[in-house]
C-alpha positions in Angstrom: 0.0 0.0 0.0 1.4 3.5 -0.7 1.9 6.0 1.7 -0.9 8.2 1.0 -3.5 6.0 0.6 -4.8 6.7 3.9 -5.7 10.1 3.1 -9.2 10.8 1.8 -10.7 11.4 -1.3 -11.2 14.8 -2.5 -14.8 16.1 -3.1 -15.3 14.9 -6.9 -17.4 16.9 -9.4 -21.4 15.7 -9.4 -22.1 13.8 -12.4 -24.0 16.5 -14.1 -20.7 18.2 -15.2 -20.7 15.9 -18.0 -23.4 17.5 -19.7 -20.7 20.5 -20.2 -18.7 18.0 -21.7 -17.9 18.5 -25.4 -17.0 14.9 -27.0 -15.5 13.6 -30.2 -17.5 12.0 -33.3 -16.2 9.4 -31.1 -18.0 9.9 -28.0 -14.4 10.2 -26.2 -12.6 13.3 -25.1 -8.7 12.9 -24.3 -7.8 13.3 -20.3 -4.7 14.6 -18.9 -4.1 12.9 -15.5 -1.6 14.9 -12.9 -0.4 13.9 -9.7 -2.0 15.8 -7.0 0.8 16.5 -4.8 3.6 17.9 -6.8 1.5 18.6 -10.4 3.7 16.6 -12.7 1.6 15.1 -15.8 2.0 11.5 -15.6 0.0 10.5 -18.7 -2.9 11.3 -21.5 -5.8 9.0 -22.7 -9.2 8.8 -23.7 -12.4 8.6 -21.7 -16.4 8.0 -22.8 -19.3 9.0 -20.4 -19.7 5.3 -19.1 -15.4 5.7 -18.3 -15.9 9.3 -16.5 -19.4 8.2 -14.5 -17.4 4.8 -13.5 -14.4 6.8 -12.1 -16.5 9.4 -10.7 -18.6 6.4 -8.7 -15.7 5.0 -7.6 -13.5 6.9 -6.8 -11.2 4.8 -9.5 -10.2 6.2 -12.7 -11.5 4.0 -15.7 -10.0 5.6 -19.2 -11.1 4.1 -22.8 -8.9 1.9 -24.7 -9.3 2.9 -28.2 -7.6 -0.3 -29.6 -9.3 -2.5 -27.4 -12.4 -0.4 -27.7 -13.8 -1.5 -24.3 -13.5 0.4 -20.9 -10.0 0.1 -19.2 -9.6 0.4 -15.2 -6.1 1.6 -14.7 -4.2 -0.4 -12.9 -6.7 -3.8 -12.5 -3.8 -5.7 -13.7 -0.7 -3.9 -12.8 -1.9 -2.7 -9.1 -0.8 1.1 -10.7 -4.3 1.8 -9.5 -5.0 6.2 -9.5 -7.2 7.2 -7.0 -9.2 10.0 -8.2 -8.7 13.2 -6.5 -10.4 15.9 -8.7 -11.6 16.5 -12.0 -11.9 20.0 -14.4 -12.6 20.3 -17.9 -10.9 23.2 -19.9 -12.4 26.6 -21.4 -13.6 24.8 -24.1 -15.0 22.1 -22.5 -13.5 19.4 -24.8 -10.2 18.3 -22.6 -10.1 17.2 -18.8 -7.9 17.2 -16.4 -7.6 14.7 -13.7 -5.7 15.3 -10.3 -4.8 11.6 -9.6 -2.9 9.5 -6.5 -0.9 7.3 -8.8 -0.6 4.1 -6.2 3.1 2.4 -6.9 4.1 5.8 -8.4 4.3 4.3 -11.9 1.3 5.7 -14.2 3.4 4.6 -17.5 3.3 0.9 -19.2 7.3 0.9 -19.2 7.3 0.9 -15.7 8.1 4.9 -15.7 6.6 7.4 -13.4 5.3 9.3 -16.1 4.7 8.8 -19.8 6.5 11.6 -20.5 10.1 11.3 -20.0 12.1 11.8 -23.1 13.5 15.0 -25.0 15.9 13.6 -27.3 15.6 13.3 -30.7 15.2 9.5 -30.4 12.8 7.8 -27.5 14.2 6.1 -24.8 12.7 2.7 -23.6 11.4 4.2 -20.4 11.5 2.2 -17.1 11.7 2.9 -13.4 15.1 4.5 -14.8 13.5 6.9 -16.8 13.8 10.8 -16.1 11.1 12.2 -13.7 8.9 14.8 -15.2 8.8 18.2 -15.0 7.4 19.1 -10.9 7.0 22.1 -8.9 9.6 24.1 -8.2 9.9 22.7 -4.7 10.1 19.2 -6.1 12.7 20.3 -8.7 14.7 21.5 -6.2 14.4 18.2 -3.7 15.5 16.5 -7.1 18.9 19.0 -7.4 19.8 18.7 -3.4 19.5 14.4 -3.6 21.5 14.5 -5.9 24.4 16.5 -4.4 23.8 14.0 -1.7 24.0 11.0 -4.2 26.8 12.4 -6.3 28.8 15.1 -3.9 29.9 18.1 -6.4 33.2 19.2 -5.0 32.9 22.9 -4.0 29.2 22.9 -3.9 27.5 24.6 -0.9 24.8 21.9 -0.8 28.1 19.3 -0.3 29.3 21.5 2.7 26.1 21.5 4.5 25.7 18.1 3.7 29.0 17.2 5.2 28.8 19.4 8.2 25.9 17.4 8.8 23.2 18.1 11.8 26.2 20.6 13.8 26.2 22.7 10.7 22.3 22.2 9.0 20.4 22.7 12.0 22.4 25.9 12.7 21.4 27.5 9.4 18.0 26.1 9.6 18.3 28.8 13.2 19.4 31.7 11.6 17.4 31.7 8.6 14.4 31.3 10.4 15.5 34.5 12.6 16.4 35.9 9.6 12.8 35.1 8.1 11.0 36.6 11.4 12.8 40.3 11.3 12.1 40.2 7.3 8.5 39.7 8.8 8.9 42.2 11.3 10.4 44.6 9.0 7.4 44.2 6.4 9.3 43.9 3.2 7.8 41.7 0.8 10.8 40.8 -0.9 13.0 40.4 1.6 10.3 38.1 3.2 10.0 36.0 -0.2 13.7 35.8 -0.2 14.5 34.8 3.0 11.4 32.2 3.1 13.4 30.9 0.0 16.4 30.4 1.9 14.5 28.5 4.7 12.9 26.3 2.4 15.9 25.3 0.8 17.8 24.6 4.5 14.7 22.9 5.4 15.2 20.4 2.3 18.6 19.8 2.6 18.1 18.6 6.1 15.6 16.5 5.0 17.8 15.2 3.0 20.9 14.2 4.9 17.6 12.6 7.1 16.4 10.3 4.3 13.0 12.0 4.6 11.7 12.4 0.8 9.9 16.4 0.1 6.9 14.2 -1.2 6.5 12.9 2.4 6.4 16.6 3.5 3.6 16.8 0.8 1.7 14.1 2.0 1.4 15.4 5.2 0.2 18.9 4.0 -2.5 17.0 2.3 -3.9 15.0 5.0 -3.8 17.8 7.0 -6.2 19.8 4.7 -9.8 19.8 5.4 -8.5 18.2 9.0 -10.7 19.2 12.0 -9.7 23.3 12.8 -7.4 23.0 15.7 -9.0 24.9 18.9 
């Protein structure tokens, strides 16, 4: 089971918002499904109305295999199961966008995390070795500090903190957050954005030299929203 499978569902959209809906000759309009946590796009395929009322009822997302031509659950066989956590349609009505939980973190058929992996001029074979796609800036830059800690730069000031370890993290992680409050105090919007940059970042690397993942982080973010207000 993954790690965020405890969390609940989303509120999904009421059926009636297919009627909005703007489909093909084909009956089918194409779906873009994006992970809810960090908003990568993890893959694009076709749904009917029987494939959007199914994964609205369940809370399951069922897509449309055009070469099978019958309804497809995502995951039945693999166990790549994506829980559905919201669904939109764009301005035109004729493309949706699903915010999924991708369970096993692999939404593509090579065993990727994403379909969308390559930029070269000839595609790759995919895999679980396969480039992640394009995240949130956050996420990105979780990405950048793992690697320093998986293949040390020499001269890099990740590296230093890194190596300093908890001594030398933790006491950075104390003076940016002072240095966060007087921006605060001071009232200076950039300052404040700056300096909350340079906390996020000290946060991360000492997640980091902790083995704690920014996705866990996340996670936690998520189950905390819509959590009883604290008194």
């Amino acid at each position: 089971m993954d790690s965020a499978s405890s969390s609940p569902l989303a509120a999904l959209p009421d059926p009636a918002c297919l009627e909005a809906l703007c489909f093909n000759e084909a009956g089918l309009i194409p779906a873009v499904a994006q992970d809810w946590l960090d908003g990568a796009v993890l893959m694009v395929a076709w749904m009917n109305r029987e494939a959007i009322e199914r994964s609205l009822a369940t809370g399951e997302v069922h897509y449309w295999s055009r070469s099978r031509q019958e309804l497809w659950h995502k995951g039945a066989t693999s166990g790549h199961l994506q829980r559905l956590r919201g669904l939109r349609y764009d301005c035109d009505a004729d493309v949706l966008l699903l915010s999924i939980e991708q369970v096993g973190d692999v939404a593509c058929h090579t065993g990727a995390r994403s379909c969308f992996f390559d930029s070269g001029s000839r595609p790759s074979a995919g895999g679980a070795a396969a480039a992640p796609p394009p995240a949130d800036v956050c996420t990105e830059l979780s990405r950048v500090i793992e690697g320093r800690r998986e293949r040390p730069d020499p001269g890099s000031y990740t590296n230093r903190l890194l190596e300093g370890g908890d001594n030398c993290i933790l006491k950075k992680i104390g003076e940016e957050a002072a240095e966060f409050v007087m921006a605060c105090k001071d009232d200076q919007a950039d300052e404040i954005a700056g300096e909350a940059a340079d906390l996020v970042f000290h946060l991360q690397v000492a997640l980091a030299h902790h083995g704690v993942a920014w996705r866990r982080v996340q996670e936690v973010l998520a189950q905390r929203r819509g959590a009883p207000r604290r008194e």
